[in-house]
C-alpha positions as CSV (number, residue, x, y, z in Angstrom):
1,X,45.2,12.3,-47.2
2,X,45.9,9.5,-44.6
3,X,44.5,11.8,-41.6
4,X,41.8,12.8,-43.8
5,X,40.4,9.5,-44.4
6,X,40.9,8.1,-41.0
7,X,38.7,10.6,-40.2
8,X,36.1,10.0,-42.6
9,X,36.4,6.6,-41.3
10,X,36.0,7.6,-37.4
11,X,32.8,9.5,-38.3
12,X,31.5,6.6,-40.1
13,X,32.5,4.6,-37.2
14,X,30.3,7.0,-34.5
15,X,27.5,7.6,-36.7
16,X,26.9,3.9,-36.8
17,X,26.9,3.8,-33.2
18,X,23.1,3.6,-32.1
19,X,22.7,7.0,-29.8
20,X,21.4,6.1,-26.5
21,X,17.7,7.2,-25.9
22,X,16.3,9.4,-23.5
23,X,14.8,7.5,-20.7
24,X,11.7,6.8,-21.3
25,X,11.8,6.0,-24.9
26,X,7.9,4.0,-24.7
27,X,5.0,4.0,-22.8
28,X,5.4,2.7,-19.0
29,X,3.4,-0.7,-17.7
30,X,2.4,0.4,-14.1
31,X,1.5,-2.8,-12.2
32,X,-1.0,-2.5,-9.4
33,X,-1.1,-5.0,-6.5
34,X,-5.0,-5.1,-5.6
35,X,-8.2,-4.6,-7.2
36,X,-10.3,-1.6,-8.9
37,X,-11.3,1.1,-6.1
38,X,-9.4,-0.3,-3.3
39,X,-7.1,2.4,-1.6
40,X,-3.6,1.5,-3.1
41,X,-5.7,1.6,-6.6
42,X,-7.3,5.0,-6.0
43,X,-4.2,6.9,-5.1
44,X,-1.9,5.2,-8.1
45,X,-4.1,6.4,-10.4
46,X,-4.7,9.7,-9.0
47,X,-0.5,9.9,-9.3
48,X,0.0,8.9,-12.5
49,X,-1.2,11.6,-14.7
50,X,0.8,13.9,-12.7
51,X,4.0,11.6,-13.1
52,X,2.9,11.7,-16.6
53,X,2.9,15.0,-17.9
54,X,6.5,15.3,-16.0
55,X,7.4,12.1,-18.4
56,X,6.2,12.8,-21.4
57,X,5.2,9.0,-21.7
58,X,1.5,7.7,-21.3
59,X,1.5,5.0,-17.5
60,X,-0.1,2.4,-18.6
61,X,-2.1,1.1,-15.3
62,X,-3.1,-2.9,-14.8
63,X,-4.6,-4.1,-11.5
64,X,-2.7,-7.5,-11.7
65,X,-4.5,-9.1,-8.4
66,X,-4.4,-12.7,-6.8
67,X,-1.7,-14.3,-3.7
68,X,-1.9,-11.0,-1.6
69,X,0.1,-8.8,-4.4
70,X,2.5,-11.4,-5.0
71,X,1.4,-11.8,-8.6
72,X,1.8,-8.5,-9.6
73,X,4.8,-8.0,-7.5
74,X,6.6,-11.3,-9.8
75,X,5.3,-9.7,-12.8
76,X,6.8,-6.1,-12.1
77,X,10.3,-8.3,-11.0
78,X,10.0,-10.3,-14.4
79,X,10.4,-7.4,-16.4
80,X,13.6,-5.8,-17.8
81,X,15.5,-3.6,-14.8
82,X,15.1,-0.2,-17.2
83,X,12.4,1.9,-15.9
84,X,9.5,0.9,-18.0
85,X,7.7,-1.5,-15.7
86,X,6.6,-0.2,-12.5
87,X,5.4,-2.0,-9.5
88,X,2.1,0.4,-7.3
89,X,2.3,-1.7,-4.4
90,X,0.9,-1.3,-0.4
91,X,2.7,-2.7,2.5
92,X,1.9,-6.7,2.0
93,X,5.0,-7.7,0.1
94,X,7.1,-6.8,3.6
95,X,5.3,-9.4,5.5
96,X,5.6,-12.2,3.0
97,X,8.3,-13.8,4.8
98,X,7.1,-13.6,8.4
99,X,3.8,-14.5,7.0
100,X,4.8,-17.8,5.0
101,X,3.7,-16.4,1.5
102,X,7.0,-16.3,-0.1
103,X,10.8,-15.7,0.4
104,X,10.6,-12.2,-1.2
105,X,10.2,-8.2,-0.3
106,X,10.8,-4.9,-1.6
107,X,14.6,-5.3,-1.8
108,X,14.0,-6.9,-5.4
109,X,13.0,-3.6,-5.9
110,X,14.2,0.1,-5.9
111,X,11.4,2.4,-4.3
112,X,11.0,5.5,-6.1
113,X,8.4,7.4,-3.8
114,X,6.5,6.0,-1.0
115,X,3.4,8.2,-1.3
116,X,1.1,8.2,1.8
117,X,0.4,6.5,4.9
118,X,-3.3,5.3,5.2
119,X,-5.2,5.5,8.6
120,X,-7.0,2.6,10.0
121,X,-10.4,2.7,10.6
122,X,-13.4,0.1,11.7
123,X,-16.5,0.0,9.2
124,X,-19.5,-1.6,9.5
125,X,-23.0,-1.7,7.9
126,X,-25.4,0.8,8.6
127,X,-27.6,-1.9,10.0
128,X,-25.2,-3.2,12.5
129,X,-26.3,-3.6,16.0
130,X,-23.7,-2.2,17.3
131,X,-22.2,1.7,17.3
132,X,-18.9,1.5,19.0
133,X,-16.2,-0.6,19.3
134,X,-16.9,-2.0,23.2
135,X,-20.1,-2.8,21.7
136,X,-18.7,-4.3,18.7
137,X,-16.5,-6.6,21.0
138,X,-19.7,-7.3,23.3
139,X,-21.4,-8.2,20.3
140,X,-18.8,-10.7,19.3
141,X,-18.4,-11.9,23.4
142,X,-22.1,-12.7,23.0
143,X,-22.2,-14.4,19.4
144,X,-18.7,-16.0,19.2
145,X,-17.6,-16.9,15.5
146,X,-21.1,-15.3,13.7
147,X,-19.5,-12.1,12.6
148,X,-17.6,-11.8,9.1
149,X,-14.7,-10.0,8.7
150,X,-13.6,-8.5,5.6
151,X,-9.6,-9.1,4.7
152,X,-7.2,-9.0,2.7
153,X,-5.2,-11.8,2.7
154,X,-2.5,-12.5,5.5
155,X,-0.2,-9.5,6.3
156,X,-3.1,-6.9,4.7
157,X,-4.3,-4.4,6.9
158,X,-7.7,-6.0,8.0
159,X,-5.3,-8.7,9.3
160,X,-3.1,-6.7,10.9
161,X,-5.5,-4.7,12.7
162,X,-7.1,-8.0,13.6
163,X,-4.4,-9.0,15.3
164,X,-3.6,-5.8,17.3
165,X,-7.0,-6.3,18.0
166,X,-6.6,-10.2,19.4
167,X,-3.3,-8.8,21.2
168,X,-5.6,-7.0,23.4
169,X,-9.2,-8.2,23.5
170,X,-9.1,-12.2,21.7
171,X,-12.6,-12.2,19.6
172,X,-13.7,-14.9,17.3
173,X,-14.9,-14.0,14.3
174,X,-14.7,-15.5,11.0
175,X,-12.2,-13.4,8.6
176,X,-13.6,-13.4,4.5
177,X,-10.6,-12.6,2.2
178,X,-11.3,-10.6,-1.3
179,X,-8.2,-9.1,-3.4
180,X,-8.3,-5.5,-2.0
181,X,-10.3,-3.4,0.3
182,X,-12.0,-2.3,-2.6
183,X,-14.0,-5.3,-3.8
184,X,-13.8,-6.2,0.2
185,X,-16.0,-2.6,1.1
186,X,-18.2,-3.6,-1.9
187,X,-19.3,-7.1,-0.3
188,X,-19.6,-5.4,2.8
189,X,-22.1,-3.1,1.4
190,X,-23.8,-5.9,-0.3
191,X,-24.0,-8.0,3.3
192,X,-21.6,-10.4,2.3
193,X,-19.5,-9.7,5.3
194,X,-20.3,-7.6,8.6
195,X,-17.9,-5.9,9.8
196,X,-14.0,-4.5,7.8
197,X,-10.9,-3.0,9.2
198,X,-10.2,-0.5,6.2
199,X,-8.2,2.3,4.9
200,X,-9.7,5.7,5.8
201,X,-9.4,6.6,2.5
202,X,-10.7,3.6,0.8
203,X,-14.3,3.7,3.0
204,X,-14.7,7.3,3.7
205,X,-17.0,7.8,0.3
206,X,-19.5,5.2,1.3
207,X,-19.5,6.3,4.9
208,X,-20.2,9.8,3.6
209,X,-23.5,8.0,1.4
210,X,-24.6,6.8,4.4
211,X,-23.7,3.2,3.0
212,X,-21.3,2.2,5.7
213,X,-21.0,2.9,9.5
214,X,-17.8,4.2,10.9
215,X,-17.3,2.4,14.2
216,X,-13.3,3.5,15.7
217,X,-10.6,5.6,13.9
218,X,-8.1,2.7,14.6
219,X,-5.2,5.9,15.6
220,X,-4.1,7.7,19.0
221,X,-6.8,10.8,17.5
222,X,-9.3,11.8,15.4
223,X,-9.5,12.6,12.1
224,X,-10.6,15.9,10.6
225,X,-13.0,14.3,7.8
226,X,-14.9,12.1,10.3
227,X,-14.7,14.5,13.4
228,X,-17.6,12.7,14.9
229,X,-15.9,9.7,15.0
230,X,-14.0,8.5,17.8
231,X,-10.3,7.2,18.4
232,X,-10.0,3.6,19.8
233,X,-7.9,4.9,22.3
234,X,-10.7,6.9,24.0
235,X,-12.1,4.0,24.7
236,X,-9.6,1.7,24.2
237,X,-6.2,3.2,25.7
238,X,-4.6,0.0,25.9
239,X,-3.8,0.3,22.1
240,X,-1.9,3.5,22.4
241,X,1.4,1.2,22.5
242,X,0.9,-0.3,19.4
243,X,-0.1,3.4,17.4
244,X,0.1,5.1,15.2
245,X,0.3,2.7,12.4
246,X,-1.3,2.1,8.8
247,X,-0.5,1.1,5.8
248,X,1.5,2.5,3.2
249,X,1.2,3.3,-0.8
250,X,4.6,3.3,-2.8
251,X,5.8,3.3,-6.5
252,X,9.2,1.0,-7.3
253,X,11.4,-0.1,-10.1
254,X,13.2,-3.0,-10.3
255,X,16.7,-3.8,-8.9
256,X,19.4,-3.0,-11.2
257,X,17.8,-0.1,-13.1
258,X,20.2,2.4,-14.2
259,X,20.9,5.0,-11.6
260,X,19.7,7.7,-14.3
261,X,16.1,6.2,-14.7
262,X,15.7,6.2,-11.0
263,X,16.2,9.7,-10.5
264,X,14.4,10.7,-13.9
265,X,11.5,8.7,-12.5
266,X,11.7,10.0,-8.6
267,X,11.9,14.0,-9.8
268,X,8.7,12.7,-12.1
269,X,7.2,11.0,-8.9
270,X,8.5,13.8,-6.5
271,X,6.5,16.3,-8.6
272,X,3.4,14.3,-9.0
273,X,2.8,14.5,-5.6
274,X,3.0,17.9,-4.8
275,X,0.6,18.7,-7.1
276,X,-2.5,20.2,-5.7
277,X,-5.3,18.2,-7.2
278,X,-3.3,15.0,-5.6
279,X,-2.6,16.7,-2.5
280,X,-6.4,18.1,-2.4
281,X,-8.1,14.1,-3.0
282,X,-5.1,13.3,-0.3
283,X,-6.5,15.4,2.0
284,X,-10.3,14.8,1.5
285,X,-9.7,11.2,2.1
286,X,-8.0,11.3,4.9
287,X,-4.6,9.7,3.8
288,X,-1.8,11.3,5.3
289,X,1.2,12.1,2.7
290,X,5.3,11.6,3.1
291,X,6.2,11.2,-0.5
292,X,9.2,9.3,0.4
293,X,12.6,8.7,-1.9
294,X,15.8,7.5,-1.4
295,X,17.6,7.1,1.9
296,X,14.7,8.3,3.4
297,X,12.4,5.7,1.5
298,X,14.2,2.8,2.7
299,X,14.5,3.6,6.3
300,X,10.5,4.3,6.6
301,X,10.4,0.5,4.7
302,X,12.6,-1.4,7.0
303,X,11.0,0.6,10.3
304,X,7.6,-0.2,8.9
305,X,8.6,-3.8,8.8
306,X,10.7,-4.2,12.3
307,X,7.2,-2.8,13.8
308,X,4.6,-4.9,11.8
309,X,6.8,-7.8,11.5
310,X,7.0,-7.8,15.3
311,X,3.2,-7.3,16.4
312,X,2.2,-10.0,14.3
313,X,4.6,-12.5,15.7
314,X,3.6,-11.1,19.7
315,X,-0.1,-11.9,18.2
316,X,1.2,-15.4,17.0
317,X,-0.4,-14.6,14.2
318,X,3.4,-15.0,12.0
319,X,4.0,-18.1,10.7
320,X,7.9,-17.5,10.7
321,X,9.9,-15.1,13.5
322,X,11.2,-12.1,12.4
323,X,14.4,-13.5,13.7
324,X,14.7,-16.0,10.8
325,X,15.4,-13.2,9.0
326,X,17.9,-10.5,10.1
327,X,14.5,-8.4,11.1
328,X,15.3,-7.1,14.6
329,X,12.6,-6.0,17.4
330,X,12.1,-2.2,17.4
């Protein structure tokens, strides 16, 4: 009778012990850096649904804009370390420091895939009076500080490509910030700025309206959606040294969440993008894929950094050496 109740009494015991849920047990926040229709935007939410259907959860997507990602970035590393809040962020967040925005990076976070690489290219409007890029830098020769750049805020890719482009030939132009390349194509369109170093993928619909002029694929070669376009080391070689380089599109969770939910969410993330309608808009943009996890993941981060970190500090364009921070020359 004694063993019999004391196990009646263990069974009461486990049954009152709340089961642990299968991750995830509610619908996931996904926090994106920039604005509607910029490139980091446009491939997150082509993801998603993919990541989705692996899940079994609805992504909830916010563009959560404002200090060059670092809102949404403190927002995604506010919320609890279990997998239901992740951060769709570009490649700013690693230049915070060298920059002077802020002391931190990615290595609040975990990264479950980094997605794609973007390729650089040089837009204009179609009105410009100027077709390639040594007429472009003519132009500016000619009418130093008139011309308005599009950016993105320090350590964005307008800036960065700014820079490799003062690293070479100094120009003097006036740079316009907005809160993504999306809403930064969309005042070039509108004439609110004259010329934009952009993501490929970002531009290429409005250069296929006819709405913006491709001036340089800012890579050592051409692209196959814009074969008519020119890289800027055909007429530029000097920049061979500094390419290939672009920006990047990546998916993380917060430090600290449970080794489990990270590898739950990269198999989900892993099979998202090699699904064929992603791979297919991928392709027709121009953005060329990795989908990045793990090991693997970090080490494309922290080269990506060493190399971007470093050109922007040769440009004096860094506020803060690399050095300052353990971030050594490539």
């Amino acid at each position: 009778m004694r063993h019999t109740l004391g196990g009646i009494i263990a069974a009461l015991a486990i049954s009152a012990t709340p089961a642990l849920a299968d991750f995830p047990e509610r619908e996931i926040q996904g926090i994106i850096q920039w604005g509607a229709g910029g490139s980091t935007d446009v491939v997150s939410r082509a993801v998603a649904p993919h990541a989705e259907a692996v899940l079994g959860q609805r992504i909830i997507m916010q563009n959560v804009t404002g200090g060059v990602g670092a809102i949404g970035l403190n927002q995604a590393e506010r919320a609890a370390a279990d997998g239901h809040t992740l951060l769709f962020g570009a490649e700013n967040p690693l230049l915070y420091k060298v920059m002077g925005l802020g002391q931190k990076d990615y290595s609040d976070f975990v990264p479950i895939n980094i997605l794609a690489r973007g390729i650089p290219i040089i837009v204009t409007r179609p009105d410009a009076p100027f077709d390639t890029f040594p007429e472009l830098i003519a132009y500016i020769e000619e009418n130093p500080g008139e011309l308005r750049f599009g950016s993105t805020g320090p350590g964005g890719l307008p800036s960065v490509v700014t820079a490799m482009i003062n690293d070479k030939t100094p120009i003097d132009v006036t740079a316009v910030p907005y809160d993504g390349d999306g809403p930064a194509l969309t005042a070039l369109q509108g004439g609110a700025v004259d010329v934009m170093p952009a993501v490929l993928g970002a531009a290429i619909e409005a250069i296929r309206a006819g709405n913006l002029k491709p001036i340089a694929i800012f890579d050592t070669e051409r692209v196959e959606q814009l074969p008519d376009t020119p890289a800027i080391t055909e007429t530029n070689p000097e920049f061979a040294e500094l390419l290939p380089w672009g920006p990047f599109f990546g998916i993380f969770a917060k430090a600290g969440t449970p080794d489990d939910v990270v590898e739950t969410l990269t198999d989900a993330f892993q099979t998202g993008a090699a699904n064929e309608d992603f791979l297919s808009l991928m392709d027709g943009r121009g953005f060329r894929m990795l989908s990045l996890s793990g090991d693997e993941a970090q080490s494309f981060l922290d080269d990506w950094q060493r190399q971007t970190a470093w050109i922007l500090w040769d440009a004096e364009i860094a506020r803060n050496s690399p050095e300052d921070f353990g971030i050594e020359r490539p």
